[in-house]
Each structure stands twice: as structure tokens, then as C-alpha cells.
Residue, then its C-alpha position, 0 to 999 in steps of 0.5 A: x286235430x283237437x278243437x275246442x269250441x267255445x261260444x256265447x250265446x247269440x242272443x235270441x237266437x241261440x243258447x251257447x250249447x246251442x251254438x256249439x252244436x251248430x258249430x260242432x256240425x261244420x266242423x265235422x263235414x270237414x273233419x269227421x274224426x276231429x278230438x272236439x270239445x264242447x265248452x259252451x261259455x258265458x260272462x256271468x250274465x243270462x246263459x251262465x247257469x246253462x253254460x256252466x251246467x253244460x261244460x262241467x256235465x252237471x245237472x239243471x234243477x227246477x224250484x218253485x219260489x216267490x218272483x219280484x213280486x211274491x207270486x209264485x214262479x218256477x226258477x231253475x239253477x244248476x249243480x256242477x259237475x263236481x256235486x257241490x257247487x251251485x250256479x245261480x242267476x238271480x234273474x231267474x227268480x228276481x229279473x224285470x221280466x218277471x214283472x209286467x211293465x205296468x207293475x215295475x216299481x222298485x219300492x215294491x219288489x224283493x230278492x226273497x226267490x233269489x234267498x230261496x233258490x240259495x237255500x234250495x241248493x244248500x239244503x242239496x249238499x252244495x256248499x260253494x256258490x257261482x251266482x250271476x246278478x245281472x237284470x234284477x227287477x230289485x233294489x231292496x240291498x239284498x235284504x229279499x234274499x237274506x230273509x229267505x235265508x234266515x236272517x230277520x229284521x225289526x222296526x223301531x218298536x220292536x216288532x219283527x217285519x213280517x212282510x218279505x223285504x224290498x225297497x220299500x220296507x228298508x226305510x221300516x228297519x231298526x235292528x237286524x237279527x243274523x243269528x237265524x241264518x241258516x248254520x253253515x250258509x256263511x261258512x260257505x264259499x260264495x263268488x259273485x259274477x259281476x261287471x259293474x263297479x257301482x258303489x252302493x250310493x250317491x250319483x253312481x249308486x244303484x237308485x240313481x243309475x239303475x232303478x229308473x230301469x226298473x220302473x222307478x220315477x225321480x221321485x221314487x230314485x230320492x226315496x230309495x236312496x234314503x233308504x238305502x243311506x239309513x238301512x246301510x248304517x244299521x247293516x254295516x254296524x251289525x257286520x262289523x264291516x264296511x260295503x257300501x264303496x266296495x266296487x259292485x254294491x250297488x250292482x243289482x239293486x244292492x245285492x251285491x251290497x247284500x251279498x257281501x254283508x250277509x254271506x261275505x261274498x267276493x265279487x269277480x269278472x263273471x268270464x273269469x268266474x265261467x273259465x275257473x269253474x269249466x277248466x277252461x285253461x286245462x281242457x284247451x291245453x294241446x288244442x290246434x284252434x279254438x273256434x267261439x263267437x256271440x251275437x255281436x262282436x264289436x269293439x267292446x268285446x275286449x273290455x270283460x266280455x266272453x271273447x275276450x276272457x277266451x282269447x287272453x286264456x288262449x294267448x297264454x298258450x299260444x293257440x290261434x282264436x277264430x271268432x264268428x259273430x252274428x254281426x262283426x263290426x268293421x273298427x275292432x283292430x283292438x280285438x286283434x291285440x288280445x289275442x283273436x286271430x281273426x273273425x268271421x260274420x255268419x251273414x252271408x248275403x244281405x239279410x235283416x236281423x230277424x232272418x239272420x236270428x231265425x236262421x242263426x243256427x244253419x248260418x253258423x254250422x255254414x261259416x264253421x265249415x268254411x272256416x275249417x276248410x280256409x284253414x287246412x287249405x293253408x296247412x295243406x298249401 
């Protein structure tokens, strides 16, 4: 048989490779000379660089750059298999965990170290771009990460801003200066992994719907939103195009506002970014069963989440779809209509939810093999 295992992550509780690993032990106990194919998966979102760095057989590389706050902090991002495509995720260098709870104010954080890890991978060679944007700490419209990238930016007597860029110092630019951008970074081909439609302002916009996440009070929400609304004009009319309604501005504090003015972005579901870059569809082709799973499988894992990318991908082929969760709920008929064949729950007697992720990894290679053998015991019937 050929089975393709493609998990998420079990978040905290198993890396996606992690999973694969587990899952690859159940299914060898049954069918020791299986053809398996380990294609460890993610929705753009945490786990993507190290689920792309997996299944491509690319490389991990560790930069030293500034965190939200301009304290030095070592960010990892991943080169692909094929040498020339970089995988970011911002969260590495510009993610709320990187600031103590007591110093969260989104006036006060930058994108810089996300610029930084940009530049660090083109200065390798790589010249296309995967980068995820979720759990940012930032609302600084992607200024952070331009200015790390060359670009400059001066206030209304001329003088250039010094300071590294956040949402704060918006309400100080003028004029913006793209001419120092790095030569051939906005000839590079970028690609954004991101799920949130947000526009970058008004009552759906990232100040009012995110930044209170992120340490922001009311009053702070109705001073970024009045950066952002002057900062955006100055940012438009220097580009020559308008973002500010396109579906994901405002993910991310702006940066993906920022990262389709600055670098002409294009931003995508992140499973569809994920399944593009590994190949998915050419390496299940032939396939007997594809085994995946994720922490929890609810109703909502048919809008844009890992499973449901797999399962349409699965559907095209005609091949059956097996999905094991940490937690499975009871209504998710809607998961069937997609594409998944059936699901399985690794919990296997009753257990709270620190037992089920302390021993996540056993009780997964368990329910692979018990998977396996219910299934070549129909063929065998």
C-alpha cells in the first residue's frame, strides 16, 4: 500500500513532523513495507515554516534580529527544498509572546525583525517568499519591515525618522522615500499566508478588532486608527495604488497592508500556500489512503483549515481521507460533504486535557494502528 500521512500539529502537544512520526510508528506495526510518505502540514499559521522545511527537505536557519520591542531575539525561517524559496513566519521575530504582558502597547512595537529576516533570506539567494502573519504583537502597517528593507521615511520638517518604525511613530511621517529598498527585493515574488479578510480600517479594521489583543486600551485603538488613516494616504499616493480595502490589510496590524504596498504581495488561503509548496497533489497521486489529524476537529475545520485543504485535494482523486483528533466533536457531518471519510478521537478512556497532551504522541501511534487494521480487515473480509 502507499499512504500519505499528513497531519497538523496538535498544538502543545505535537509539532506536525512530530505527528507524522507517531502516526508513521502505528502504521508500520500493521504494514512494516508500506511505500509512507511523510508530508507534515500547516495553514500558514505557527508550524508552517517547520512543516514546509519538512516536506520539501529544505533547511532551518537561525538570525539574530530585533523582537517587537528592538531587543535583540534569535528568529529561525526556513529555505525550501528547491534553494530559492524562503518561508517566514512574522511571529518569530514580531509575535505577542515576544513581549511581556506588561509592556504590550501596540504604539510601541515594530515589524523591523520581521524586515530583517526578509532581507537575511534574500541576502541567501532566495528570491520567492511563503510568509505567514499571524499572532503578531505589531500595528505599525508593515512600516517595521520596510524600513529594515531599505525604505526610509521623514516627518513634516524633513528630517529622516531614525527610530525603528511602530505605531506610534506613523502619526510623525510625511513623506515616504522607496528608493533605498534593497535592488531586486520588489522584483521578488512574494506570497502571503493569510485567513482574515480585514480591511485595513474602520470598525473591521485591524486597531479596532485586533489591537485590543495586543495590549491596547480604547483610547490607544482611536490613536491607531488615526495614524493609520493619515499614514495610509501618504502610503497610497507614494505607490500609486490602493490597499487599505483589500481582503487582508489589516491582518497583522497592517502588515498586510504593508506588504502588498511595499513589496506587491498577494495574499492567500495559507493550507492553499502549504499544498502549492509541498506538492501535495503530485506526491498523493496513487495513494491508497491518506491518514492526517489536528489537536481538534470540529465543525470549523471545513472553513480554510489544514483538513479541509487536504480533503478537497484528496477529493479530486478519489482517495479516501482518515482523520484522527485529539478531540473530535459529536455535529461535524459538514466534514463528511468535503471530502473526509471518517475521524477517529485518540482518547481512549477518560482523560483530562493535560494527560491527553502529555501523552499525545503514544495515543496517536495507538489509534494509527487501530485505524490501519479496521481497514485491512474490511479489504481482507
Amino acid at each position: 500500500m502507499k499512504i500519505i500521512i499528513a497531519p497538523d500539529s496538535f498544538k502543545g502537544s505535537l509539532t506536525a513532523r512530530e505527528a507524522c512520526i507517531a502516526m508513521e510508528k502505528g502504521v508500520r506495526r500493521v504494514l512494516p513495507t508500506a511505500e509512507i510518505i511523510n508530508l507534515p502540514m500547516a495553514d500558514g499559521g505557527e508550524g508552517t515554516v517547520d512543516a514546509l522545511v519538512s516536506s520539501t527537505k529544505g533547511q532551518l536557519i537561525q538570525q539574530c534580529v530585533n523582537d517587537p520591542l528592538g531587543n535583540p531575539v534569535n528568529a529561525t525561517y526556513g529555505v525550501l527544498g528547491d534553494g530559492v524559496t524562503a518561508v517566514i513566519e512574522m511571529a518569530a521575530a514580531s509575535g505577542l509572546p515576544l513581549v511581556p504582558p506588561e509592556k504590550r502597547n501596540p504604539l510601541n512595537t515594530t515589524t523591523y525583525g520581521t524586515g530583517e529576516l526578509i532581507r537575511a533570506a534574500f541576502n541567501q539567494g532566495c528570491r520567492k517568499f511563503i510568509i505567514g502573519i499571524g499572532g503578531s504583537a505589531t500595528n505599525d502597517c508593515g512600516t517595521g519591515m520596510a524600513q529594515a528593507l531599505g525604505v526610509q521615511f521623514f516627518d513634516n520638517s524633513g528630517r529622516r525618522i531614525e527610530q525603528q518604525m511602530t505605531g506610534g511613530w506613523l502619526a510623525r511621517v510625511d513623506k515616504i522615500d522607496l528608493s533605498g529598498l534593497i535592488p531586486g527585493i520588489r522584483e521578488s515574488d512574494f506570497i502571503v499566508a493569510c485567513d482574515v479578510d480585514n480591511p485595513l480600517l474602520g470598525p473591521r479594521g485591524c486597531a479596532a478588532v485586533y489591537s485590543p489583543q495586543k495590549g491596547a486600551t480604547p483610547e490607544i485603538v482611536a490613536q491607531l486608527e488615526q495614524n493609520m488613516t493619515g499614514f495610509i494616504e501618504i502610503l497610497e499616493r507614494t505607490v500609486g495604488f490602493s490597499v487599505r480595502n483589500s481582503a487582508g490589510a489589516g491582518a497583522a496590524g497592517g502588515l498586510g497592508a504593508g506588504l502588498m504596498a511595499f513589496l506587491k504581495a498577494k495574499l492567500t488561503s495559507g493550507i492553499k500556500i502549504v499544498l502549492t509548496a509541498s506538492h501535495f497533489a503530485e506526491k498523493i497521486h496513487g495513494a491508497d489512503l491518506i491518514l492526517t489529524g489536528e489537536g481538534k476537529i470540529d465543525f470549523q475545520t471545513a472553513f480554510g483549515k489544514t483538513l479541509s485543504g487536504i480533503a478537497a485535494e484528496a477529493k479530486k482523486q478519489a482517495l479516501p481521507v482518515i482523520a484522527i483528533g485529539g478531540s473530535v466533536d459529536l455535529n461535524i457531518e459538514n466534514l463528511h460533504e468535503i471530502g473526509i471519510t471518517s475521524f477517529f478521537s485518540i482518547c481512549n478512556q477518560p482523560m483530562d486535557l493535560s494527560m491527553a497532551m502529555r501523552e499525545g504522541g503514544k495515543l496517536l501511534e495507538v489509534t494509527s494502528e487501530r485505524v490501519l487494521r479496521a481497514i485491512l480487515s474490511l479489504q481482507t473480509a
